[in-house]
C-alpha positions as CSV (number, residue, x, y, z in Angstrom):
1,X,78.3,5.1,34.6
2,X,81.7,4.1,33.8
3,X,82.8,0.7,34.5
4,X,86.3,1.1,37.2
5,X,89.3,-0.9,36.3
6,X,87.7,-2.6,33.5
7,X,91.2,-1.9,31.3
8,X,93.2,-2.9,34.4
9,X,91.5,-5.7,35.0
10,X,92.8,-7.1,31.2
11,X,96.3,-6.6,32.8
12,X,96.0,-7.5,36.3
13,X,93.1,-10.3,36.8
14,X,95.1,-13.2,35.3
15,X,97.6,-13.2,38.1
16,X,95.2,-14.6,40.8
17,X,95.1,-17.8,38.8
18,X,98.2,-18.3,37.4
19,X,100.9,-16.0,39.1
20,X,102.3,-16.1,42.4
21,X,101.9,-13.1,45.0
22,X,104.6,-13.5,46.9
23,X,107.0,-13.1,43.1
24,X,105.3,-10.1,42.6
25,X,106.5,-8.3,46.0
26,X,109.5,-9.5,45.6
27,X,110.0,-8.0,42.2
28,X,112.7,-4.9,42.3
29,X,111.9,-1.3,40.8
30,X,114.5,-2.3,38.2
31,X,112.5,-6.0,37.4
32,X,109.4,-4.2,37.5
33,X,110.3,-1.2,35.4
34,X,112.3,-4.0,32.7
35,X,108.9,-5.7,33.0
36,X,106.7,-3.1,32.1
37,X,108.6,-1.9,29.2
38,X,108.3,-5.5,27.7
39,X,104.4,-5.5,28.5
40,X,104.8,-8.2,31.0
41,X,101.7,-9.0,33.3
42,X,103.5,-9.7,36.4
43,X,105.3,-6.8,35.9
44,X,102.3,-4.7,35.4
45,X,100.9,-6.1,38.7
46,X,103.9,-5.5,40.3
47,X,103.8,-2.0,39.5
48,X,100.1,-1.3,40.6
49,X,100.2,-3.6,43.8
50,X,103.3,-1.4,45.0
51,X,102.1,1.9,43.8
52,X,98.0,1.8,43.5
53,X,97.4,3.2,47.0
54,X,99.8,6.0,47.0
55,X,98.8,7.1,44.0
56,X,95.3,6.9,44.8
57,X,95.8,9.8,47.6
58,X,97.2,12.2,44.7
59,X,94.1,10.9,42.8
60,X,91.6,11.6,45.7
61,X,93.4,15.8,46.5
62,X,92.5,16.0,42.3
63,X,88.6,14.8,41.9
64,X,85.9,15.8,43.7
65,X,84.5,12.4,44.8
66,X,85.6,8.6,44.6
67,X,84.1,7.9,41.3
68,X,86.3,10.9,39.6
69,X,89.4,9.7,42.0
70,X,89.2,5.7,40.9
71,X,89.0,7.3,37.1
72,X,92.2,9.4,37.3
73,X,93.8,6.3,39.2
74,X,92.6,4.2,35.7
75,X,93.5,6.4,33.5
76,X,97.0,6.9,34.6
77,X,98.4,3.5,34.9
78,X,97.4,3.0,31.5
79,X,99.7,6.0,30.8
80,X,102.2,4.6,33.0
81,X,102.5,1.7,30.9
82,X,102.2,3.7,27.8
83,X,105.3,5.8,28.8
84,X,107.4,4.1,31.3
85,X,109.6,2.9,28.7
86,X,110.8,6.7,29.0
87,X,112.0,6.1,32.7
88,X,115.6,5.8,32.6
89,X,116.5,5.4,36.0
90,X,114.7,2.7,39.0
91,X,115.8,5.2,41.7
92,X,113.3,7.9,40.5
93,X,110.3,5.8,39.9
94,X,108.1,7.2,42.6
95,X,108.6,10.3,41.8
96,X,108.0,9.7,38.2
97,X,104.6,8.0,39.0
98,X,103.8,11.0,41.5
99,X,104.5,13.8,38.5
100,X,102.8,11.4,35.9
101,X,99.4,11.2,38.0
102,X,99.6,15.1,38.8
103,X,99.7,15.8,35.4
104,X,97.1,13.6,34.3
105,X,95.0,15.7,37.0
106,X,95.5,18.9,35.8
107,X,95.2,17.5,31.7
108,X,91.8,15.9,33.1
109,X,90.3,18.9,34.3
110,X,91.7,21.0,31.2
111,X,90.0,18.4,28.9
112,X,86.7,18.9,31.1
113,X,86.6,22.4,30.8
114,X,87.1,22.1,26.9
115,X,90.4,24.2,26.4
116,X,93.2,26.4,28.4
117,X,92.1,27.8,32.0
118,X,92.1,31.9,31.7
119,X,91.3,34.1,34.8
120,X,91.2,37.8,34.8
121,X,94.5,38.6,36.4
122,X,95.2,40.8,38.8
123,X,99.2,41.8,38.5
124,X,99.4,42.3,42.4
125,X,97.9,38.5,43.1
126,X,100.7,37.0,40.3
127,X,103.5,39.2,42.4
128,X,101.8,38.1,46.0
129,X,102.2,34.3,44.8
130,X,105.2,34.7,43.0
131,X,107.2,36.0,46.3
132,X,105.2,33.9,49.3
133,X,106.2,30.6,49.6
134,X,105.4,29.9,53.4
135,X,101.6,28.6,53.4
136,X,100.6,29.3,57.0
137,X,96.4,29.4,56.7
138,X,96.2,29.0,60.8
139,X,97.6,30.2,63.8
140,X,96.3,27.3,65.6
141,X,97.2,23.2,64.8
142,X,95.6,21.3,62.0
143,X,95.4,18.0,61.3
144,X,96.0,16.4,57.8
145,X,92.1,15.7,57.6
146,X,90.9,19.3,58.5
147,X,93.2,20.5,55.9
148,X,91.7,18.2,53.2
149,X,88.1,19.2,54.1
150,X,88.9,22.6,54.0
151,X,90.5,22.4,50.3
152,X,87.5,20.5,49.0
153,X,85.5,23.6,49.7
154,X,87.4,25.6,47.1
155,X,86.4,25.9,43.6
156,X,88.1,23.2,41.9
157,X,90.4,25.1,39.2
158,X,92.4,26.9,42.5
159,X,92.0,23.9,44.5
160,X,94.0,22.2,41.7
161,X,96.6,25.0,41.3
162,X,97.3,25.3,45.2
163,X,97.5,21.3,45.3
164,X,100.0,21.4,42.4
165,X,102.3,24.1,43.9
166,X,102.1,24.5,47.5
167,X,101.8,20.4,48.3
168,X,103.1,18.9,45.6
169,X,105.9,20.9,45.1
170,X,105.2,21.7,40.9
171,X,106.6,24.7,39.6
172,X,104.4,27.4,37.7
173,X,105.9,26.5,34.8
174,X,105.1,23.0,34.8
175,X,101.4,23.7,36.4
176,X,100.7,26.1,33.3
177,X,101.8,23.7,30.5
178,X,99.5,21.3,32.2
179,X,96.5,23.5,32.1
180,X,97.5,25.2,28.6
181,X,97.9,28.3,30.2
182,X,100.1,31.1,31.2
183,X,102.8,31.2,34.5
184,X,101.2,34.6,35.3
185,X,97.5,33.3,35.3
186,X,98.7,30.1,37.7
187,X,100.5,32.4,40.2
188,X,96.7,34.6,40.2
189,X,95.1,31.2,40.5
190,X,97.3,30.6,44.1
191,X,96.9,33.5,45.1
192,X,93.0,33.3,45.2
193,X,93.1,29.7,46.5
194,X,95.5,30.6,49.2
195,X,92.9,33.6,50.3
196,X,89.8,31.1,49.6
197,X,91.4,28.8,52.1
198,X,92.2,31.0,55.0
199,X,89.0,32.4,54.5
200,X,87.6,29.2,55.0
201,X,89.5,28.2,57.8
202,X,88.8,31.5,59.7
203,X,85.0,30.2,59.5
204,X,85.8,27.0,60.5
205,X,87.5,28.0,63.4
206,X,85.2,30.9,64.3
207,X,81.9,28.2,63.8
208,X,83.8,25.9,66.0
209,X,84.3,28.7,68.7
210,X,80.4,29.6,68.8
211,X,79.3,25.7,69.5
C-alpha cells in the first residue's frame, strides 16, 4: 500500500520544530506564492495549511474512496510546487489550485485506463449536452450529501465528465485535452452521466416512497 504524504512530509514536517504557526497564517497569497517559487518550506506549508482541505473535497468528487482521494491530494501539491512558478497573479490562486487538482483527476484516471477515453458516440447525446446546460435531476429538494451519494453510483469515466462540466464549471474543451480525447466524445460522456444520475435518483426517491 502506498505510504500518504510521505513526499509532503519532506516539505512540511520540519515546521513543527523549528517554524512558527502563527507566521505561517499570516503569510499573504503574494508571500506564499514568492515562497513557493524560491522552494521555501514555510512557504510550502503556508500553501498546503491554507489550501489542503479545500482541495481535498475536489479530490474526494474524483476517487472512489479515501485512499485514491489522499493520493490525488499528494500528487498535486507536488505539481503545485513544480508549476506555481507559472502563476502570475496572487488574486487567482484558488482558482489556479482548483483547475490544477481537476486536471490532475482526469490525467489520473487517463493514466489508469492506459491511454485516451473513447465511447461509441451517439450524435444526438453530443447535441443533447452540447445545448442543456440547466442540471435539474429532481423535482423535489436535495441536499449536498444526497447528491454526492448519488454520483458515486455512476461509472467513474461519466462521473468524472459530469463533475468536470456541470460542477466545476470546465469547458469540453479543456475536459477532453485532459482525457486525450475528443470535445464530441465528452459532450456523449454528459449526456449518459446526466441520464445515469436521474435514473438513479428516480430509484432513490421511489425506494424512499415504498419504506
Amino acid at each position: 500500500m502506498r505510504i500518504i504524504f510521505t513526499i509532503l512530509h519532506f516539505y512540511l514536517q520540519p515546521f513543527h520544530h523549528c517554524a512558527s504557526l502563527n507566521r505561517i497564517y499570516l503569510l499573504t497569497n503574494e508571500e506564499i506564492i514568492a515562497g513557493c517559487v524560491r522552494k521555501d518550506r514555510q512557504a510550502q506549508r503556508a500553501l498546503y495549511e491554507k489550501y489542503a482541505t479545500k482541495m481535498l473535497v475536489f479530490c474526494r468528487r474524483y476517487s472512489n474512496n479515501p485512499q485514491e482521494a489522499q493520493d490525488l491530494l499528494q500528487d498535486g501539491f507536488m505539481k503545485v510546487f513544480d508549476s506555481i512558478e507559472s502563476l502570475k497573479n496572487s488574486a487567482q490562486l484558488e482558482g489556479w489550485l482548483t483547475r490544477l487538482f481537476i486536471n490532475q483527476a482526469l490525467s489520473a484516471y487517463r493514466k489508469k485506463q492506459r491511454g485516451p477515453i473513447w465511447l461509441d458516440i451517439d450524435k444526438s447525446e453530443a447535441e443533447v449536452a452540447e445545448e442543456d446546460s440547466v442540471y435539474e435531476i429532481s423535482d423535489e429538494p436535495m441536499t449536498y450529501s444526497e447528491v454526492m451519494q448519488c454520483l458515486q453510483e455512476i461509472p467513474e469515466k461519466y462521473r468524472l465528465v459530469l463533475n468536470a462540466y456541470a460542477v466545476e464549471g470546465l469547458s469540453h474543451k479543456e475536459i477532453a485535452q485532459a482525457l486525450q480525447t475528443t470535445e464530441s466524445n465528452t459532450k456523449s460522456m454528459l449526456s449518459r452521466a446526466r441520464k445515469m444520475l436521474k435514473e438513479i435518483v428516480e430509484l432513490r426517491k421511489n425506494n424512499t416512497g415504498k419504506q
